[in-house]
DSSP file (Angstrom, degrees, kcal/mol; ACC not computed):
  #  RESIDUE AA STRUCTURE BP1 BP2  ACC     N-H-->O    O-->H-N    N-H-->O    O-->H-N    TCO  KAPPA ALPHA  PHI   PSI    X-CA   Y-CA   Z-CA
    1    1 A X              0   0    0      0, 0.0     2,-0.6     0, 0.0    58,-0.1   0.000 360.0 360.0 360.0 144.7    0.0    0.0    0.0
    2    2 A X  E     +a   59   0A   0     56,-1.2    58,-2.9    55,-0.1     2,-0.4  -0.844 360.0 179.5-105.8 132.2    1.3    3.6   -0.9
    3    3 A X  E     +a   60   0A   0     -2,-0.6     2,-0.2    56,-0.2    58,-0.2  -0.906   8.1 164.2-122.7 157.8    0.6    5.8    1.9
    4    4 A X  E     -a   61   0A   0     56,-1.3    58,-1.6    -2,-0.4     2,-0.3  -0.860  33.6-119.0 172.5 141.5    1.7    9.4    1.6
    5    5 A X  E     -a   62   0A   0     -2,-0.2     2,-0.3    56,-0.2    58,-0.2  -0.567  15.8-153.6 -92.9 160.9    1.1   12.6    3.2
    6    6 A X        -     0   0    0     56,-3.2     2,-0.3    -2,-0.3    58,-0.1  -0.768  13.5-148.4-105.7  81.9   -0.4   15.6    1.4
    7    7 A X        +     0   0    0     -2,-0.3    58,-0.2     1,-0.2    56,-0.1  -0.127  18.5 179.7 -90.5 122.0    0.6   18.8    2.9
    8    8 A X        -     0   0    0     56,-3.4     2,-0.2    -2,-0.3    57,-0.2   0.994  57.8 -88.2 -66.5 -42.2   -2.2   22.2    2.7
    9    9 A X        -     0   0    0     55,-0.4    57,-0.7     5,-0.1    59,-0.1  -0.722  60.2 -44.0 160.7-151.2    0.0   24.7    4.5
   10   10 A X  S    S-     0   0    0     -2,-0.2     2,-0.2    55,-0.2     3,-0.1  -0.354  82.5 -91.7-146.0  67.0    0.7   25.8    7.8
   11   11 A X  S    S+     0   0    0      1,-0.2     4,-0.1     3,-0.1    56,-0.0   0.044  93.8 103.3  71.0  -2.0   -2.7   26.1    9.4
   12   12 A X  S >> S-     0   0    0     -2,-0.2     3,-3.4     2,-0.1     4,-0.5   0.320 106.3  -6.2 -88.1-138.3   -3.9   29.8    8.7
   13   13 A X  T >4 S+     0   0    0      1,-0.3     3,-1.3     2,-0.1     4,-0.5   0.700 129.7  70.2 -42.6 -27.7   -6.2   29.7    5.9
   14   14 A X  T 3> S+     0   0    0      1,-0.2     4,-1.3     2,-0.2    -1,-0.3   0.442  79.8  81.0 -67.0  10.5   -5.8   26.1    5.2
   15   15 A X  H <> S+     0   0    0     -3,-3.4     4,-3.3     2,-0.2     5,-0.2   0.879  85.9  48.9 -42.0 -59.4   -7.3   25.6    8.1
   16   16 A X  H << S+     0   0    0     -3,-1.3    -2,-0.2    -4,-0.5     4,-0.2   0.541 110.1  57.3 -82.8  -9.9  -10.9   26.1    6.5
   17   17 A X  H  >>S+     0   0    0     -4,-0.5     4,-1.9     2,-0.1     5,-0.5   0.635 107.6  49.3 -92.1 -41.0   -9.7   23.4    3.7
   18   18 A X  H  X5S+     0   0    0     -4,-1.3     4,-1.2     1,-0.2    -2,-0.2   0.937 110.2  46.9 -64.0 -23.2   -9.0   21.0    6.4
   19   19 A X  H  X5S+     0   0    0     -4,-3.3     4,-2.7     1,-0.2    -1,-0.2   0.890 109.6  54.0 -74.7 -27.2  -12.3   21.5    8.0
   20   20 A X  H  >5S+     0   0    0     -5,-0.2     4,-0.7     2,-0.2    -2,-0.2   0.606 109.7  48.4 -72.7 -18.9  -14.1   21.2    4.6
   21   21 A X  H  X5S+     0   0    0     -4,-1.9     4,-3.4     2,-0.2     3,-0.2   0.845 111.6  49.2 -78.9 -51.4  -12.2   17.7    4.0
   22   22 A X  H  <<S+     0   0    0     -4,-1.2    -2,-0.2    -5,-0.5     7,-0.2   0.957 117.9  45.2 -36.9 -62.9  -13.3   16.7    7.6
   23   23 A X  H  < S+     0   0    0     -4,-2.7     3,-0.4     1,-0.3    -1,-0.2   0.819 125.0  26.0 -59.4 -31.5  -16.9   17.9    6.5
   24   24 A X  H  < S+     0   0    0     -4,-0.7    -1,-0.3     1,-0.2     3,-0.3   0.892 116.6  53.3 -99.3 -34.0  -17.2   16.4    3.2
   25   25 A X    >X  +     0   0    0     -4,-3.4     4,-3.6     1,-0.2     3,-2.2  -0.075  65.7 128.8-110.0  29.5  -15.1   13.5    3.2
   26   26 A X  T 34 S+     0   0    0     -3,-0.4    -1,-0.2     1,-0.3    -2,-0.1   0.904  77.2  57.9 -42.5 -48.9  -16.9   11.6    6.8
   27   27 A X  T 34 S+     0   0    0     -3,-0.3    -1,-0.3     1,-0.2    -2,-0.1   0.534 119.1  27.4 -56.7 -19.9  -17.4    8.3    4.6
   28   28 A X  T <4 S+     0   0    0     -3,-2.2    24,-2.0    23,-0.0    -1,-0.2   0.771  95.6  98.9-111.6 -28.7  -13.6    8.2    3.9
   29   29 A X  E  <  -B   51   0A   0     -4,-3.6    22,-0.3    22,-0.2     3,-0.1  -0.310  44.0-178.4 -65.5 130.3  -11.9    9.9    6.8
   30   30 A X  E     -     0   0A   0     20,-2.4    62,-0.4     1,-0.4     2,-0.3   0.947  58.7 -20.4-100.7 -56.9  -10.6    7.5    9.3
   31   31 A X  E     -B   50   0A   0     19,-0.7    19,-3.7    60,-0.1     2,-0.5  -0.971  51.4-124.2-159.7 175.1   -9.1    9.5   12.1
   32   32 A X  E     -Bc  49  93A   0     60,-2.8    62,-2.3    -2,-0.3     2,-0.4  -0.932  28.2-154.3-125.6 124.9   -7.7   13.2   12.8
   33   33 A X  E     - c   0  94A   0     15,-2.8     2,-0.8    -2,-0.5    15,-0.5  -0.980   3.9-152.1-108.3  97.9   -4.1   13.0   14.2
   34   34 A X  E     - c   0  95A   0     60,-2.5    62,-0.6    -2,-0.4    13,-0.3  -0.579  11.8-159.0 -69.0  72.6   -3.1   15.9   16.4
   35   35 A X  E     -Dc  46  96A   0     11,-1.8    11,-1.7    -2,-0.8     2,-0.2  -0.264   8.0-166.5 -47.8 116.7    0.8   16.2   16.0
   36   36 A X  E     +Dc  45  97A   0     60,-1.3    62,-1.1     9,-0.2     9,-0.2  -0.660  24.0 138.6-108.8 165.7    2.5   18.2   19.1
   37   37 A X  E     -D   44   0A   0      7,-1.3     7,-2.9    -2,-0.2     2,-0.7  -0.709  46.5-118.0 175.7 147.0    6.1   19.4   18.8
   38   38 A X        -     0   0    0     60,-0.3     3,-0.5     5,-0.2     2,-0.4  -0.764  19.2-175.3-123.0 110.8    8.2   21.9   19.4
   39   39 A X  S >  S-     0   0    0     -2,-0.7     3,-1.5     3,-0.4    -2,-0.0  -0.670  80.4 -13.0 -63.5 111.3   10.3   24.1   16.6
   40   40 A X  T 3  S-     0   0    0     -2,-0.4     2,-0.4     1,-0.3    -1,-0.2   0.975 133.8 -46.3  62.9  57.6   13.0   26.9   18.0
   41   41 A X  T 3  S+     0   0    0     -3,-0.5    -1,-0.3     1,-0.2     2,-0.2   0.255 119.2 114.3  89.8 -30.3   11.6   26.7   21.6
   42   42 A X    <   -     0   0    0     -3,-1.5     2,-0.4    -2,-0.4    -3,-0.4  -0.479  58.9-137.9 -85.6 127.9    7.9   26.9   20.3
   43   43 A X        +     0   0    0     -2,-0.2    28,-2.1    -5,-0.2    -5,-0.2  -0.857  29.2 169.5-116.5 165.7    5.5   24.5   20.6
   44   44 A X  E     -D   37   0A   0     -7,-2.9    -7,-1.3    -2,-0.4     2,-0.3  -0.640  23.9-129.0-143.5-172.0    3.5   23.8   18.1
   45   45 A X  E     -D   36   0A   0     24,-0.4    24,-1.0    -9,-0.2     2,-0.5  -0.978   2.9-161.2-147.0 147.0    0.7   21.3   16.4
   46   46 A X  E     -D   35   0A   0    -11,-1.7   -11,-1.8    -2,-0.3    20,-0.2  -0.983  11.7-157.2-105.6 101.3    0.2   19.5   13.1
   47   47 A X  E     - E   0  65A   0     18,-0.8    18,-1.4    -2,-0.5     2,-0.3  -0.612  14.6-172.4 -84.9 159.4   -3.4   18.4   12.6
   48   48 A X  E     - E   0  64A   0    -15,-0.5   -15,-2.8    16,-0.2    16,-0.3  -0.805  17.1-143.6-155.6 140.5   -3.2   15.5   10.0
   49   49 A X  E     -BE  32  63A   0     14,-2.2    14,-1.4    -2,-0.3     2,-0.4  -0.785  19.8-150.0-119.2 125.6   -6.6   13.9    8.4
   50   50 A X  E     -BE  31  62A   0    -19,-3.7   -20,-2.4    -2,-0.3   -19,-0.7  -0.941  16.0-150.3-110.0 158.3   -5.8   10.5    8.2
   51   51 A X  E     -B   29   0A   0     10,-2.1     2,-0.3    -2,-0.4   -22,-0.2  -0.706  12.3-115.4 -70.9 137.7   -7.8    8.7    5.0
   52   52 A X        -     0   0    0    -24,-2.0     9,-0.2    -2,-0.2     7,-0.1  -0.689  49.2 -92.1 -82.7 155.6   -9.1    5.3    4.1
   53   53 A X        -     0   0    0     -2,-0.3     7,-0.2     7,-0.2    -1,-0.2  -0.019  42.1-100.5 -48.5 163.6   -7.7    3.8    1.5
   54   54 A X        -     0   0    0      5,-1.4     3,-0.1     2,-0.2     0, 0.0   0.253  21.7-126.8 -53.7-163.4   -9.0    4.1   -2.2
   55   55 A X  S    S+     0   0    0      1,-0.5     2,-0.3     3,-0.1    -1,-0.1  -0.028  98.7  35.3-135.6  -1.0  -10.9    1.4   -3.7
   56   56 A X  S    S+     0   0    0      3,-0.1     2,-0.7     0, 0.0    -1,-0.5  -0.963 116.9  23.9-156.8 139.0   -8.6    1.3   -6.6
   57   57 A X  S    S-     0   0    0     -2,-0.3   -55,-0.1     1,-0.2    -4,-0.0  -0.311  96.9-111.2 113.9 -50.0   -4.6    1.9   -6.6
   58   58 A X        +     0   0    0     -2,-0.7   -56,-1.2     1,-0.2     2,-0.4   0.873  64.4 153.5  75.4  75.9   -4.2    1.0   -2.9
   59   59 A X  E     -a    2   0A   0     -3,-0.2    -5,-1.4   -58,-0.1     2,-0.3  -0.987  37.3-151.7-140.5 171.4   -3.4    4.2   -1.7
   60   60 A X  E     -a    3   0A   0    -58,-2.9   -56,-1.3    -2,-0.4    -7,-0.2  -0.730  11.3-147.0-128.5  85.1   -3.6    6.1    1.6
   61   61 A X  E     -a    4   0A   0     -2,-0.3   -10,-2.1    -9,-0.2     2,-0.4  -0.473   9.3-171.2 -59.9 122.7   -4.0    9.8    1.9
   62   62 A X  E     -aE   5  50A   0    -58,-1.6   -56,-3.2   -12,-0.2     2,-0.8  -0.964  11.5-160.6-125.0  91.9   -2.4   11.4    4.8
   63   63 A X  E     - E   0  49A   0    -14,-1.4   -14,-2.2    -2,-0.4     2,-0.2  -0.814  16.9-176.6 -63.1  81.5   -3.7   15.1    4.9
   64   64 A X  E     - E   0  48A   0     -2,-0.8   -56,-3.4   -16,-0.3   -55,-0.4  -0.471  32.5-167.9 -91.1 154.4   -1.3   17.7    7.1
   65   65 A X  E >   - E   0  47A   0    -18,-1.4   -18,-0.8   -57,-0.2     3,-0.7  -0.814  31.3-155.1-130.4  72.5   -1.2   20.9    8.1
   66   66 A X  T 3   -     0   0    0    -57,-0.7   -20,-0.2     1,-0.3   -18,-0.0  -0.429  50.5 -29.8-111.2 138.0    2.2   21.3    9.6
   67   67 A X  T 3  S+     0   0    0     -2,-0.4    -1,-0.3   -32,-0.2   -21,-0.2   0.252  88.2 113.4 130.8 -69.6    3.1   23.6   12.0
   68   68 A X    <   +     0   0    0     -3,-0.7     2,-0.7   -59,-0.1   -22,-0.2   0.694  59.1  82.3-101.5 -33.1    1.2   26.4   11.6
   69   69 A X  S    S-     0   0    0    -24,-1.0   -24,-0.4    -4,-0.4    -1,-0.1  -0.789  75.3-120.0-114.0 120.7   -0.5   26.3   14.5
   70   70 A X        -     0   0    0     -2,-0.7     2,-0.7   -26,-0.2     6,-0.3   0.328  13.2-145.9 -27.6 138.2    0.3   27.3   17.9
   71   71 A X        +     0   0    0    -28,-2.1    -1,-0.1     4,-0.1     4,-0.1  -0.551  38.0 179.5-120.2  67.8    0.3   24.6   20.9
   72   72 A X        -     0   0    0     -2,-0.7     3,-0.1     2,-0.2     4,-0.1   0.561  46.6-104.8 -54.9-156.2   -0.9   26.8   23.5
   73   73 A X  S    S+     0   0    0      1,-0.3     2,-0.3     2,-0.1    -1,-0.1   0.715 117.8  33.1 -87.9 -58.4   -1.7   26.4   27.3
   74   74 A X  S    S-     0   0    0      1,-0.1    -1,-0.3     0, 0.0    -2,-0.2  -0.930 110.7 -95.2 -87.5 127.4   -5.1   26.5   26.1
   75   75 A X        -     0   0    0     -2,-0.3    -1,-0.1    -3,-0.1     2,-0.1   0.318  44.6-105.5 -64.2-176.2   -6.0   25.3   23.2
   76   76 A X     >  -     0   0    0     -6,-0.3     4,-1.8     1,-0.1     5,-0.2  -0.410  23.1-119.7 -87.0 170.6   -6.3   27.8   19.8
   77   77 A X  T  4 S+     0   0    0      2,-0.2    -1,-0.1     1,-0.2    -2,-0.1   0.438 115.9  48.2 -89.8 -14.1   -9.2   28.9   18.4
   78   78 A X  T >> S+     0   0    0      2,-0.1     4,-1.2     3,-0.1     3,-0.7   0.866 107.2  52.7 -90.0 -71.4   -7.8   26.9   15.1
   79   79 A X  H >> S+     0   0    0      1,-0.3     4,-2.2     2,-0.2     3,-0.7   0.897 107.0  51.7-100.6 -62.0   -7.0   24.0   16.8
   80   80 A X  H 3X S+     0   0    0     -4,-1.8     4,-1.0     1,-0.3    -1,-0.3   0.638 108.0  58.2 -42.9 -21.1  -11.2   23.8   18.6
   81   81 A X  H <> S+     0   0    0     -3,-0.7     4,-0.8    -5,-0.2     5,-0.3   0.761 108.7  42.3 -82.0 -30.5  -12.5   24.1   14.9
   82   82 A X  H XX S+     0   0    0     -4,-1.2     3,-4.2    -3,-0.7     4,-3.0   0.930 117.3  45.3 -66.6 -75.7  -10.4   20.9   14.1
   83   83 A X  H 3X S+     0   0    0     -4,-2.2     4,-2.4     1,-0.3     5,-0.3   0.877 113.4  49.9 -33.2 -60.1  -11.4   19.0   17.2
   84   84 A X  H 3< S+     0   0    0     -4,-1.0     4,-0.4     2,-0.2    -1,-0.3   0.590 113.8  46.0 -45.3 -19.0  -15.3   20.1   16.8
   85   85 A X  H <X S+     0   0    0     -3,-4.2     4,-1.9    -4,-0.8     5,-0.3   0.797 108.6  52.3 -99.8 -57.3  -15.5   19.0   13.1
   86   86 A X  H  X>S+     0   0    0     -4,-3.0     5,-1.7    -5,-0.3     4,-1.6   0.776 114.6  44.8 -76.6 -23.8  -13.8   15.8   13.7
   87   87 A X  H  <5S+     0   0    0     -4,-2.4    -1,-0.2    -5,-0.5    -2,-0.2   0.763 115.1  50.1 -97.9 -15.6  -16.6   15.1   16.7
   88   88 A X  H  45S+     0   0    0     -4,-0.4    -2,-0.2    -5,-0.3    -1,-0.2   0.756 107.3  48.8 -27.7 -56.9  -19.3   16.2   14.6
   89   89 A X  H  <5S-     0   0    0     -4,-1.9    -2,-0.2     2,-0.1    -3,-0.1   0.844 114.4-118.5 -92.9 -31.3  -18.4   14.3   12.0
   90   90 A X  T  <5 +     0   0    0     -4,-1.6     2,-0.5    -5,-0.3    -3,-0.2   0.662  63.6 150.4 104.8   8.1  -18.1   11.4   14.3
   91   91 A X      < -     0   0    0     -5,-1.7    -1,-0.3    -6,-0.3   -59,-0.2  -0.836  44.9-113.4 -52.0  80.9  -14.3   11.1   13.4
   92   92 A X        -     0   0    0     -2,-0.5   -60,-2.8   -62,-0.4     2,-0.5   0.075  29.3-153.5 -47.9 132.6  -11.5    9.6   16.1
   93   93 A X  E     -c   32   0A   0    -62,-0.2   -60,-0.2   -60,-0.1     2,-0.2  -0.864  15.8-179.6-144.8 146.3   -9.3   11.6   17.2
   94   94 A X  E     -c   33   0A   0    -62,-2.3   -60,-2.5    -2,-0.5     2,-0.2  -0.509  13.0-149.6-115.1 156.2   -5.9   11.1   18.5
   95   95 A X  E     +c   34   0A   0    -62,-0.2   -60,-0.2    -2,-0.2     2,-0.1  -0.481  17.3 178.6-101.6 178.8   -2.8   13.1   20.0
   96   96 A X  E     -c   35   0A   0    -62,-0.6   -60,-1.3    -2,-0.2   -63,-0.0  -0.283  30.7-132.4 161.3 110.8    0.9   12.2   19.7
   97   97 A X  E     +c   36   0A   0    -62,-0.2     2,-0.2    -2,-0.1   -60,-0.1  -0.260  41.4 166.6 -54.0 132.2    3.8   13.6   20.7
   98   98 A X        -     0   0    0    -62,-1.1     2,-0.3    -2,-0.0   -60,-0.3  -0.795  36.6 -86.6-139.1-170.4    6.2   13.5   17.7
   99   99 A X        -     0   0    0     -2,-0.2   -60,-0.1   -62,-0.1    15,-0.0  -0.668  50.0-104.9 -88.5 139.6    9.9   15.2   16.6
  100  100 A X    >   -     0   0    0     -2,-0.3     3,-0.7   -62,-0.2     4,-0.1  -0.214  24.4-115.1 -67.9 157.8    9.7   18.2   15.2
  101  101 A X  G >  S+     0   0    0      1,-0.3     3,-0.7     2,-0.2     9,-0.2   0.845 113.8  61.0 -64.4 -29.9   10.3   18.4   11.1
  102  102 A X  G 3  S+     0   0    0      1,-0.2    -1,-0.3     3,-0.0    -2,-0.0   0.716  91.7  66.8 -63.9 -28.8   13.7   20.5   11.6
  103  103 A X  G <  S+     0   0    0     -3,-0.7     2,-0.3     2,-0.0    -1,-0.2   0.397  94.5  70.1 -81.8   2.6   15.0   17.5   13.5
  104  104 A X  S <  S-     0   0    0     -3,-0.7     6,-0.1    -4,-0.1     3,-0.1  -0.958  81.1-138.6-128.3 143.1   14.8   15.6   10.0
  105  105 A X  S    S+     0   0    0     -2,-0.3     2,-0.3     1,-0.1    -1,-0.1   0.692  93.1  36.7-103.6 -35.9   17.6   16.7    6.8
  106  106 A X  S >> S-     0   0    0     -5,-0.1     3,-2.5     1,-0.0     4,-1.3  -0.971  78.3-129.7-147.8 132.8   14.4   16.4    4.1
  107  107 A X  T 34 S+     0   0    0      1,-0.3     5,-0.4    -2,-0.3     4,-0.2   0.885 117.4  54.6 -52.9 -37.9   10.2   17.3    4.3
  108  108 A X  T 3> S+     0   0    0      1,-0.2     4,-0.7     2,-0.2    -1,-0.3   0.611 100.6  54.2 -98.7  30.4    9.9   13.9    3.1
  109  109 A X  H <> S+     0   0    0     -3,-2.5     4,-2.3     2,-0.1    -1,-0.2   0.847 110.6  48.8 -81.8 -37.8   12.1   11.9    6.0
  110  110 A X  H  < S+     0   0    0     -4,-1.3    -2,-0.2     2,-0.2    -1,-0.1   0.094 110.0  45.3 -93.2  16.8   10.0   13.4    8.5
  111  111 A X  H  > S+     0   0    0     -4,-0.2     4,-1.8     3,-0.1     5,-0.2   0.569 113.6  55.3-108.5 -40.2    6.7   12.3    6.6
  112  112 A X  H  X S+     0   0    0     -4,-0.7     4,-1.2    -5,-0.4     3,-0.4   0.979 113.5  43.6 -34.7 -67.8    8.9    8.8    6.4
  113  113 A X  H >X S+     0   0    0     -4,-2.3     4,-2.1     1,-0.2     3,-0.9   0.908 111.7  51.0 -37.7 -62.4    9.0    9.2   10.3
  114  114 A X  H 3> S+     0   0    0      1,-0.2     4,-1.2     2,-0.2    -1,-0.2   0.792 106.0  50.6 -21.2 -71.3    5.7   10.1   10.7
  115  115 A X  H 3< S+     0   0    0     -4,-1.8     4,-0.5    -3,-0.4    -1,-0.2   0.208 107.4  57.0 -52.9 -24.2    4.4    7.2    8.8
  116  116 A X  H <X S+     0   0    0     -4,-1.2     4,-4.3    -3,-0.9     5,-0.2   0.908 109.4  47.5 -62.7 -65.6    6.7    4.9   11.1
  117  117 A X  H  X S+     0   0    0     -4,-2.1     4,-1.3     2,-0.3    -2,-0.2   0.832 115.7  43.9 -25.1 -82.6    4.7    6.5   14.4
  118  118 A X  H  <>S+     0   0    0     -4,-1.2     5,-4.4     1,-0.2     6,-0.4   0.660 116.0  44.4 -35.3 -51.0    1.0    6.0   12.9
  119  119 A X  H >45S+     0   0    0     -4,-0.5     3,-3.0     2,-0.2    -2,-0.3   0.985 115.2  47.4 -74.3 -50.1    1.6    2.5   11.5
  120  120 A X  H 3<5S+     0   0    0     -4,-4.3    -2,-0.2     1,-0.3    -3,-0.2   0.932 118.1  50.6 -35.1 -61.4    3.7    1.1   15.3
  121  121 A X  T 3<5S-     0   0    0     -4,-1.3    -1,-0.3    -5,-0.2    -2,-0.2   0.342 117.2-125.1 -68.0  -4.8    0.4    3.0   16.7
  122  122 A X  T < 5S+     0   0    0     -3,-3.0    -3,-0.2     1,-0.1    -1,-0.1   0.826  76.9 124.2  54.7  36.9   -2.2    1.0   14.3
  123  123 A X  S   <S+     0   0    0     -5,-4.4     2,-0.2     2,-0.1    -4,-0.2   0.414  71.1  27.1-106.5  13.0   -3.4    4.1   13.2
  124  124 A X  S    S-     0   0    0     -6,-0.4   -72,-0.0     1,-0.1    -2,-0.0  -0.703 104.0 -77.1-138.6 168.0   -2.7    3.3    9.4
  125  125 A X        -     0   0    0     -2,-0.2     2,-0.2     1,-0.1    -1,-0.1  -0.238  55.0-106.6 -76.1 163.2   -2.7    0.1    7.6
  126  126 A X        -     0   0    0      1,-0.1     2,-1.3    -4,-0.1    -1,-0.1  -0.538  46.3 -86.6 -89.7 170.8    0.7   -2.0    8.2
  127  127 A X              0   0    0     -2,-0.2    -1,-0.1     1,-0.2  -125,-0.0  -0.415 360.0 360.0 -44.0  82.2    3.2   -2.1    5.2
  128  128 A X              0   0    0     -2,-1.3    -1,-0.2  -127,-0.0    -2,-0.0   0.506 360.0 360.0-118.7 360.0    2.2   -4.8    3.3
């Protein structure tokens, strides 16, 4: 199976495409993964919309937002739109402390990484 992330942005207006995937896509969407980390001192969050596979291809869409949004003491006002959509929709959703993306040489090592996490955590299909 090809799994692979898709990245929107860094959570400011792609925000409102990632709630519009949540909304639209209920039938496909498997589970909302809240990434935490912290970049330069900062901590921060990744939302990532995880997908079921196609029906053709064998593939797995992993939908991120990475970044961009602040990992407050309370959460953001960003971050309560995710969560609310995703309990709406009737979505799981999960947390996970991860490594930040700077800790990785290349965008797609730390999606590599990622993709390690999710599958140990039997929150994606295994490698098959």
């Amino acid at each position: 199976m090809i799994q692979r992330f898709i990245e929107l942005g860094e959570g400011y207006a792609d925000i409102y495409e990632f709630l519009d995937m949540i909304h639209f896509n209920q039938d496909r969407a498997m589970r909302v993964a809240v990434l935490h980390a912290v970049v330069n001192d900062r901590k921060v969050v990744s939302p990532a919309l995880i997908m079921k596979k196609t029906g053709m291809g064998n593939f797995q869409a992993i939908y991120i937002s990475r970044e961009g949004i602040p990992d407050l003491e309370q959460p953001s006002e960003r971050l309560k739109l995710i969560e609310s959509a995703a309990e709406q929709a009737g979505i799981p959703l999960v947390h996970l402390e991860v490594q930040p993306s700077t800790a990785f040489g290349e965008k797609e090592l730390y999606f590599q990484h990622l993709i390690g996490i999710l599958r140990m955590n039997r929150y994606i299909a295994p490698l098959s």
